[in-house]
C-alpha positions as CSV (number, residue, x, y, z in Angstrom):
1,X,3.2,52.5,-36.2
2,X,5.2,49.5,-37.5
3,X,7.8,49.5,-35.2
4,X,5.6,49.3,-31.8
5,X,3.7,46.7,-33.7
6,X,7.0,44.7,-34.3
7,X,8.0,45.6,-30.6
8,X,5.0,44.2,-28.9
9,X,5.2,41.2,-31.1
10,X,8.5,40.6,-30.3
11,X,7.7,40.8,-26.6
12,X,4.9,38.7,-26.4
13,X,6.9,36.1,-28.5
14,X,10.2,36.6,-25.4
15,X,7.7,36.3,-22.6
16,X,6.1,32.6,-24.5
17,X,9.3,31.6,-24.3
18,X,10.0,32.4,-20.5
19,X,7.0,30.6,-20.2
20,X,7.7,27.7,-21.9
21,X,11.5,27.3,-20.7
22,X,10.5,28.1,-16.8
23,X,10.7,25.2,-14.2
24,X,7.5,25.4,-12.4
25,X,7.4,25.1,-8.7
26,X,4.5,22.6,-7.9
27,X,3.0,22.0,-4.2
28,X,1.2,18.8,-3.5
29,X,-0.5,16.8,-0.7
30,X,-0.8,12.9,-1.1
31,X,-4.1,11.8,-1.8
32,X,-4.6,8.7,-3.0
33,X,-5.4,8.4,-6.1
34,X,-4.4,11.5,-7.3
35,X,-1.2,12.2,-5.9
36,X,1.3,9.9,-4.0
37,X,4.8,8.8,-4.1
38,X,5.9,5.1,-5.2
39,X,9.5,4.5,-5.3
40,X,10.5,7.6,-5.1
41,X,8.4,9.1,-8.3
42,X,5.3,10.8,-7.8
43,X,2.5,9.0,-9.6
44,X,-1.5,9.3,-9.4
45,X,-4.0,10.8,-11.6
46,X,-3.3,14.5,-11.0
47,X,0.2,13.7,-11.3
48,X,0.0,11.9,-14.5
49,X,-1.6,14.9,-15.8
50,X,0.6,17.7,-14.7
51,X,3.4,15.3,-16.5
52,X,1.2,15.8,-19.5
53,X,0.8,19.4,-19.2
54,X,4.7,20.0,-18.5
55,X,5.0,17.9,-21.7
56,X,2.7,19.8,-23.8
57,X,4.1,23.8,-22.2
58,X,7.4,22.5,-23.4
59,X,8.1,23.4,-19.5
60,X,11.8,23.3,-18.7
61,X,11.3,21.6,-15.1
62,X,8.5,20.7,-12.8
63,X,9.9,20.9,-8.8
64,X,7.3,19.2,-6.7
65,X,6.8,20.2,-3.1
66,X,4.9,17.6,-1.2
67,X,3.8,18.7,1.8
68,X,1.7,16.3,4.9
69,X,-1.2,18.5,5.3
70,X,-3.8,19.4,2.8
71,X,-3.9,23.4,4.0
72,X,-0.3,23.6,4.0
73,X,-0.4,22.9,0.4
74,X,-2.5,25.6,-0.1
75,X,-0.6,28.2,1.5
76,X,1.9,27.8,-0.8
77,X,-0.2,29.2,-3.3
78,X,-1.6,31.7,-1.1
79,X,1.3,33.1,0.0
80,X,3.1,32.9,-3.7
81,X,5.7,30.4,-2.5
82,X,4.5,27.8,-5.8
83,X,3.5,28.2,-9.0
84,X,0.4,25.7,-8.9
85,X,-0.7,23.1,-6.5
86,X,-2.9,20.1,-7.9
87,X,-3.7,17.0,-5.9
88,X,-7.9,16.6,-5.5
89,X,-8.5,20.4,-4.9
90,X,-12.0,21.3,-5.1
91,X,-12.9,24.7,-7.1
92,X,-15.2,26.6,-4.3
93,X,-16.0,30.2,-4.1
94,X,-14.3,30.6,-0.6
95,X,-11.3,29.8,-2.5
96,X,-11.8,31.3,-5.9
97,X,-11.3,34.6,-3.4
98,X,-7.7,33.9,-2.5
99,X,-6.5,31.9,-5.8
100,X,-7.1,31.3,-9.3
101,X,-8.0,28.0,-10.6
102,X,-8.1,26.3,-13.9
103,X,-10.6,24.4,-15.4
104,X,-12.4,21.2,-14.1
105,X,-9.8,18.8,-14.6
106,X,-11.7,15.8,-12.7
107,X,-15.7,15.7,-11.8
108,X,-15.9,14.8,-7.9
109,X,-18.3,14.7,-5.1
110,X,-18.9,13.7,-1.6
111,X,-19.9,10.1,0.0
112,X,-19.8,8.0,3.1
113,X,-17.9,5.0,3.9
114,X,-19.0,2.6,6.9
115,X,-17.3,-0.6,8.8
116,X,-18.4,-3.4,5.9
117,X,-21.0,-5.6,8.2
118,X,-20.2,-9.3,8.8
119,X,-21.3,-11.9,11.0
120,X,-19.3,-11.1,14.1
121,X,-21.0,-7.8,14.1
122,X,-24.2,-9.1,13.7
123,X,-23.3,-11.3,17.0
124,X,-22.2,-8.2,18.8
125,X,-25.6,-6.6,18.0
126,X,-27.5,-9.2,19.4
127,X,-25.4,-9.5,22.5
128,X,-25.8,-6.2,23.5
129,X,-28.8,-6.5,22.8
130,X,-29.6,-9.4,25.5
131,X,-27.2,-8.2,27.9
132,X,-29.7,-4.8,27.8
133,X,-30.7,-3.2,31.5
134,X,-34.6,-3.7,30.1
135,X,-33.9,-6.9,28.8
136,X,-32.1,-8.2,32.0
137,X,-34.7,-6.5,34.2
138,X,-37.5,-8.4,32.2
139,X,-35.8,-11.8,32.6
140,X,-35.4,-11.3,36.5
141,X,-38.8,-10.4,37.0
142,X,-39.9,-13.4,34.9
143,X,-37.5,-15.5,37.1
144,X,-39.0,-14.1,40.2
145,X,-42.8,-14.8,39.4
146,X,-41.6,-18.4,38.6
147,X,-40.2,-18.8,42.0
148,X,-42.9,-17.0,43.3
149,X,-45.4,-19.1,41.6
150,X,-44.2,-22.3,42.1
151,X,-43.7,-22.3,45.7
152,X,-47.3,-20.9,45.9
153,X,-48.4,-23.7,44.3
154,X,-46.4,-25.8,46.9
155,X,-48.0,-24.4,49.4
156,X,-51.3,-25.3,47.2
157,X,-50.4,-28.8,46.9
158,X,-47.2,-30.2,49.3
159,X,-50.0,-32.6,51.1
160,X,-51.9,-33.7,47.8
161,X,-49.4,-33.8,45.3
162,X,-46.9,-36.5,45.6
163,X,-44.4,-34.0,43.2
164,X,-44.5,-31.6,45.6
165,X,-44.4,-33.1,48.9
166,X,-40.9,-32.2,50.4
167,X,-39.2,-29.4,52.6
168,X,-39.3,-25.9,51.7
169,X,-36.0,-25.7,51.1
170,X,-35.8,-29.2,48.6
171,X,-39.0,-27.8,46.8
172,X,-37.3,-24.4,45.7
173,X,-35.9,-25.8,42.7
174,X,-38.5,-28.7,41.5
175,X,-41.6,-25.8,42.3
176,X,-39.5,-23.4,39.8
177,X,-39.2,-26.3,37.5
178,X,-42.9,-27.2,37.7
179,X,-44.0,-23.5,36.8
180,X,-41.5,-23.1,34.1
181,X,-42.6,-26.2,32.4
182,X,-46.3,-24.9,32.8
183,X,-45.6,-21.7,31.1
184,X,-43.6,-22.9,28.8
185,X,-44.6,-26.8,28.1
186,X,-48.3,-26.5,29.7
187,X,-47.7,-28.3,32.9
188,X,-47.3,-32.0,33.4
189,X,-50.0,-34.0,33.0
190,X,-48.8,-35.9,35.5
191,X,-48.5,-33.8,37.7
192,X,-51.9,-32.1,37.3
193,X,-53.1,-29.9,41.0
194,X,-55.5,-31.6,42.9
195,X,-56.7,-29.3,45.1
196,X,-59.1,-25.9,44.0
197,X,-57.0,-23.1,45.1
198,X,-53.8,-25.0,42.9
199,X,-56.2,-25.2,40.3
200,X,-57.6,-21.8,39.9
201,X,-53.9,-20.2,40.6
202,X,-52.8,-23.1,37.6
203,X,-55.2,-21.6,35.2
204,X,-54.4,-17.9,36.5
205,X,-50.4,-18.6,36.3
206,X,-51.2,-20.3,32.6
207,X,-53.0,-17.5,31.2
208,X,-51.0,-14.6,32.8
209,X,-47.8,-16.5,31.4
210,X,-49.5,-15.7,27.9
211,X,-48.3,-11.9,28.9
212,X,-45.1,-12.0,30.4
213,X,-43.9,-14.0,27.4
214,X,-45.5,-11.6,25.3
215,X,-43.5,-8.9,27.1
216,X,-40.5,-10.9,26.8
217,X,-40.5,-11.6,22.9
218,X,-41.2,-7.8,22.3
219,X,-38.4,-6.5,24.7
220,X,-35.9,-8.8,22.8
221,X,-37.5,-7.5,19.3
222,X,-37.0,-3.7,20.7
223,X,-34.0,-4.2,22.1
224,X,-33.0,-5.5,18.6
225,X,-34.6,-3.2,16.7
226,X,-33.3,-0.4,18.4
227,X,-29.5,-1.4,18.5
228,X,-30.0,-2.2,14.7
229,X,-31.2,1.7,14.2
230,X,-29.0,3.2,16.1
231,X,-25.6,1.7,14.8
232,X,-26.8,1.7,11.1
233,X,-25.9,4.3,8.3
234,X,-27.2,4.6,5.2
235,X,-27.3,7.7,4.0
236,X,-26.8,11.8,5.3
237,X,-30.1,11.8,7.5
238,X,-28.2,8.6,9.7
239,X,-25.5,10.8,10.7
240,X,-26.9,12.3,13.3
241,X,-26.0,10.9,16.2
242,X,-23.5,8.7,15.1
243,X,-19.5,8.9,15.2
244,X,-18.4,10.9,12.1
245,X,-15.0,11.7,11.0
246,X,-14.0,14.2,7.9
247,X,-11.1,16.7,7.4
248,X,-10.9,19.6,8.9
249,X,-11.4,22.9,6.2
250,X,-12.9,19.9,3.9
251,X,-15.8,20.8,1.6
252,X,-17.0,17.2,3.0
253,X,-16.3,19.4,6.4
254,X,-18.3,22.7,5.5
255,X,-21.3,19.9,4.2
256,X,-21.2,18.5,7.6
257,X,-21.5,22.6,9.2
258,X,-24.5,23.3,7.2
259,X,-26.4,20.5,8.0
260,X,-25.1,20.4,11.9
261,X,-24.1,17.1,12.4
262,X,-21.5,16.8,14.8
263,X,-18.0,15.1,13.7
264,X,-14.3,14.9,14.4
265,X,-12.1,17.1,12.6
266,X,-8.8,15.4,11.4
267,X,-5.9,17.4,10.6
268,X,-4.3,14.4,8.2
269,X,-6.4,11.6,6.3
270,X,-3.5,8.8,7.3
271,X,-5.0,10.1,10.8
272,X,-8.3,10.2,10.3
273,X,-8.1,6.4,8.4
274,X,-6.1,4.8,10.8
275,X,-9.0,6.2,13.6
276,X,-11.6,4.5,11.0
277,X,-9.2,0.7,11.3
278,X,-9.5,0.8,15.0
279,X,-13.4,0.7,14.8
280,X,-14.3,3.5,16.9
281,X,-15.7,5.8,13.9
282,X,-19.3,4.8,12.4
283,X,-18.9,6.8,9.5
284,X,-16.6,9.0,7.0
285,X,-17.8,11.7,4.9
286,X,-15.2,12.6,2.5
287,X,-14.4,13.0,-1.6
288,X,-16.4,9.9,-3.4
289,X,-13.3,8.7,-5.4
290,X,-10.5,9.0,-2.7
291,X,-12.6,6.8,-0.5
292,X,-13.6,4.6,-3.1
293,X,-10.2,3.8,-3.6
294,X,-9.4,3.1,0.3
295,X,-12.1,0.8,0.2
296,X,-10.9,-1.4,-3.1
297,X,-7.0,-1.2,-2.2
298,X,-6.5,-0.9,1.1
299,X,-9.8,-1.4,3.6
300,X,-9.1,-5.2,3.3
301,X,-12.9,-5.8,3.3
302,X,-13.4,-3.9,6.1
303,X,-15.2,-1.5,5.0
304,X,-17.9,-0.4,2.3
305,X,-19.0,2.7,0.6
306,X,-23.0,3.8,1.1
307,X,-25.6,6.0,-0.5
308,X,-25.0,7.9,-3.5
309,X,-22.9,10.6,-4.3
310,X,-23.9,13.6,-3.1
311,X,-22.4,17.8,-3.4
312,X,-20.7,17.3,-6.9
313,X,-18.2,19.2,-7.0
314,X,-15.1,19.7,-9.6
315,X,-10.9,19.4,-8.8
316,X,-9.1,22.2,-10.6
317,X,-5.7,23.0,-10.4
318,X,-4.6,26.0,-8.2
319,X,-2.5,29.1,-9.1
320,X,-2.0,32.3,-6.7
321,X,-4.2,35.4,-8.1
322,X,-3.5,37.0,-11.2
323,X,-1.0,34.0,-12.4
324,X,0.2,34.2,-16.0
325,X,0.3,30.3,-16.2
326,X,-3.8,30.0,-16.1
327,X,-4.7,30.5,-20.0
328,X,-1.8,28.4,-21.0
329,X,-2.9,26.0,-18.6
330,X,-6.5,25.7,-19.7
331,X,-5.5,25.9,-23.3
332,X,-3.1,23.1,-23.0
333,X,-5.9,21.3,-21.2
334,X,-8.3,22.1,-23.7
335,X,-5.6,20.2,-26.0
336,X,-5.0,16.9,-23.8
337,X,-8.9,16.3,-23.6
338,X,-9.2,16.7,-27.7
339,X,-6.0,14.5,-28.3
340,X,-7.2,11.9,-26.1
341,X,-4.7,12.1,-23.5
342,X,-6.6,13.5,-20.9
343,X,-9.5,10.0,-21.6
344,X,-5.8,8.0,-21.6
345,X,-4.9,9.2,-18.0
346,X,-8.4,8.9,-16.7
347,X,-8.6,5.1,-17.9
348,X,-5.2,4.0,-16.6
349,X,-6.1,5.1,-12.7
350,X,-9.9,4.4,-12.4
351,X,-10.3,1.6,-15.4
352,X,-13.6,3.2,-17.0
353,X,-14.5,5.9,-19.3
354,X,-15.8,9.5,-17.8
């Protein structure tokens, strides 16, 4: 009984020591912060970590295969073609299916980044506004009971009224002026009618101008108004409607499924964020802290992060299914966190404590 006691001992101690001494194939996507390459050495939070974890295995090697797309990274794991792939991977149960994961190694979520507003798109909002089909329609009707108006009233008064005793023709203009200045001003005193019929249709124009102005001010305030709602975001129930970008096979992506708002799929974030620069997106939904820092390193002001976070979610690190590597993985993790390495790593890439 010794002697298979001894043997299986002395086996488990060999295959440790595979372990420790293999080089580990790793496949990786950049993502900002958590993986990216700087000079030619991959940095970023995940990154930092898997450093730390080589470290603490005693791992002879760590090979790093970055790949462009997110699902290509993920392949490689799925097809056994890497040992582990860590970047911002969330742990789902559509995925827990075709790979293994570790532990939580980073406490995520989703979020929504807009255009930041500023004062030239406030301008654009209120141009649009006036330039309106309503808007114009109500300002040429106004125009046209003016005209209207006034050169009723010359007909009224052209042989009482010195102001309006002219041509047709020369009175357009002054009869126009006359009935703006009475909806607007109250008339001139001056130039008060003198005969009944231009003083019942003054009275009549006065009070009736008390309505179209009053339909004026409120199709400006709508018109407003509604270009205000319609190009404003705030939170998941503004989607709808608007122009929404994610990544295609995202979580952020399944979110947007469920609750059937319409959005473009991108293929590649570089993609999708360059689409977001040219100002023809309203909104992204993507991971909180990969957003969050686009918007403090590289949005240069142009853009701004709304609502809360929403669909936490954990990163873990991915390993094809039945890898041997997960227990010493989570162990060694399990080690970094109590050591303060893990707190260390966290610090130096987003500045605060968990």
């Amino acid at each position: 009984m010794k002697i298979p006691c001894f043997a299986f001992l002395l086996s488990s101690l060999l295959w440790v020591q595979a372990v420790a001494a293999q080089t580990v194939t790793v496949s990786t996507v950049t993502r900002s912060p958590f993986s990216m390459e700087e000079g030619g050495q991959d940095t970023g939070f995940s990154m930092d970590l898997l450093t730390a974890l080589a470290e603490d295995l005693g791992w002879a090697g760590v090979e790093v295969d970055r790949h462009a797309l997110f699902a290509d990274m993920l392949d490689q794991v799925r097809d056994d073609a890497a040992d582990l792939a860590i970047a911002n991977i969330s742990i789902t149960a559509a995925r827990e299916q075709e790979m293994d994961f570790s532990q939580p190694i980073f406490e995520s979520g989703l979020q929504i980044m807009v255009p930041r507003a500023d004062a030239s798109s406030d301008t654009m909002v209120i141009l649009r506004a006036l330039v309106s089909a309503d808007l114009l329609v109500a300002i040429g009707i106004a125009v046209l009971i003016l005209f209207g108006g006034g050169m009723l009233m010359w007909a009224f008064e052209r042989r009482a009224q010195p102001y309006f005793d002219r041509p047709a023709r020369e009175a357009l203009f002054p009869s126009f002026w006359w009935a703006l200045n009475l909806v607007v001003n109250g008339g001139f005193e001056e130039r008060v009618p003198r005969t009944v019929f231009g003083r019942i249709f003054a009275v009549l124009l006065v009070v009736s101008s008390l309505f179209v102005v009053s339909i004026f001010v409120a199709k400006i305030t709508a018109a407003l108004t509604v270009e205000a709602i319609t190009g404003s975001v705030n939170s998941v129930n503004d989607l709808y409607g608007q122009r929404v970008a994610t990544l295609e096979g995202s979580t952020s992506a399944a979110f947007l499924d469920r609750r059937e708002i319409e959005y473009d799929g991108f293929a590649d974030l570089g993609a999708l964020l360059a689409q977001f620069e040219d100002g023809t997106l309203d909104a992204v939904v993507f991971d909180a802290p990969i957003l969050s820092h686009y918007v403090t390193t590289s949005a240069r002001g142009q853009a701004s992060l709304v609502g809360p976070v929403f669909m936490r979610e954990n990163y873990g690190i991915a390993f094809p299914s039945g890898s041997p590597l997960v227990e010493e993985v989570n162990r060694a993790l399990l080690r970094l966190r109590e050591d303060g390495t893990y707190d260390d790593i966290y610090r130096r890439w987003f500045g605060r404590n968990r």
